[in-house]
C-alpha positions, 0 to 999 in steps of 0.5 A: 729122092732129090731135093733141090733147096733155094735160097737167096743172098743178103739183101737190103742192107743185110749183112746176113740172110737166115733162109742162106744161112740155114739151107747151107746148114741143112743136113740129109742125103739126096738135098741138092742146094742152090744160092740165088741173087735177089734178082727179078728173071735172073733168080728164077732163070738160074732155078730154073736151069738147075731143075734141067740140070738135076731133074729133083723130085721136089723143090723147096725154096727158101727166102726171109721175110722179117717180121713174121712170127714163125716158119711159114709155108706159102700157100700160093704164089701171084703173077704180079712183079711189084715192089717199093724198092728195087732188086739187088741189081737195081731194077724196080717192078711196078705192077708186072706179071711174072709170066705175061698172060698165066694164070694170076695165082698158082698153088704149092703142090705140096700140101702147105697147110699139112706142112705147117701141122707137122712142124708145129707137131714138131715144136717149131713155131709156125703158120700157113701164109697165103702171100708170098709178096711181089717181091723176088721170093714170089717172082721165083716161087710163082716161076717155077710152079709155072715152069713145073705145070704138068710134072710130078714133082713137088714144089713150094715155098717156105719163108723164115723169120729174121734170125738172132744175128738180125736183132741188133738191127731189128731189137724188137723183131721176132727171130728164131736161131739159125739152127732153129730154122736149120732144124725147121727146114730138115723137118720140112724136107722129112714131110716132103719125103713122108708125103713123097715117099720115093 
């Protein structure tokens, strides 16, 4: 079985990205791995390209969001591009769609409520998010569900907390250690595999 795992740059005045720094971390055959800027279209382009390329079973994407308390499996993603602060290339969406005339939501076709339940079986702190932003991490989540329409192969996405090595800089933000999130991320892929099974 092929996995292709995301996960994106630094960004906003990071110094490190916990989704980069566990997936280049990830261990296991079969596990294709891709680093993505924080770039609305171009990010999700470069996915998308890599899918072609490939031709995985599954994709899991991977992208940080400060501030949630755990691992957090995204429901489904929204046709929308809106932020208050630009990409990492300086471009600031108000209000666009993703896909201009598609569906206004998508869902992971992987099962991210039973996703949660085994990590949480496993030990890791988490929980079934139902938005997954406007921001770039949705932009390539709702990209390559919409791209995927129609095939077999698995896709979603996953969002970590900040990481330890975060927390000089956010001291009362909940973090986990990277190899927590490593740990986290290799039993997300175990579950895909289970569920799977090819």
């Amino acid at each position: 079985m092929k996995i292709l795992l995301t996960a994106f740059e630094p960004f906003g005045g990071e110094r490190v990205n916990p989704a980069l720094e566990a997936v280049t971390r990830v261990a296991g055959g079969g596990v294709i791995k891709l680093y993505l800027p924080v770039e609305y279209e171009t990010a999700a382009k470069l996915t998308r390209e890599k899918i072609s390329e490939c031709k995985p079973d599954a994709v899991v994407c991977v992208g940080q969001a400060g501030g949630r308390k755990g691992i957090t499996p995204e429901s489904c993603a929204r046709n929308m591009r809106s932020s208050a602060s630009p990409d990492s290339a300086g471009r600031l969406c108000r209000s666009e769609p993703v896909v201009p005339g598609a569906p206004e939501t998508l869902c992971s076709t992987f099962d991210a409520a039973g996703m949660t339940e085994y990590l949480k079986a496993k030990g890791f702190p988490a929980y079934v998010s139902s938005s997954a932003g406007t921001y770039v991490c949705n932009d390539v989540f709702y990209f390559v569900l919409y791209a995927l329409e129609g095939t077999d192969v698995a896709a979603g996405f996953i969002h970590v907390p900040f990481c330890t090595e975060q927390l000089a800089a956010h001291p009362q933000a909940f973090a986990l250690s990277t190899g927590e999130i490593t740990a986290a991320l290799e039993a997300a892929l175990d579950y895909i595999r289970m569920k799977l099974k090819r």
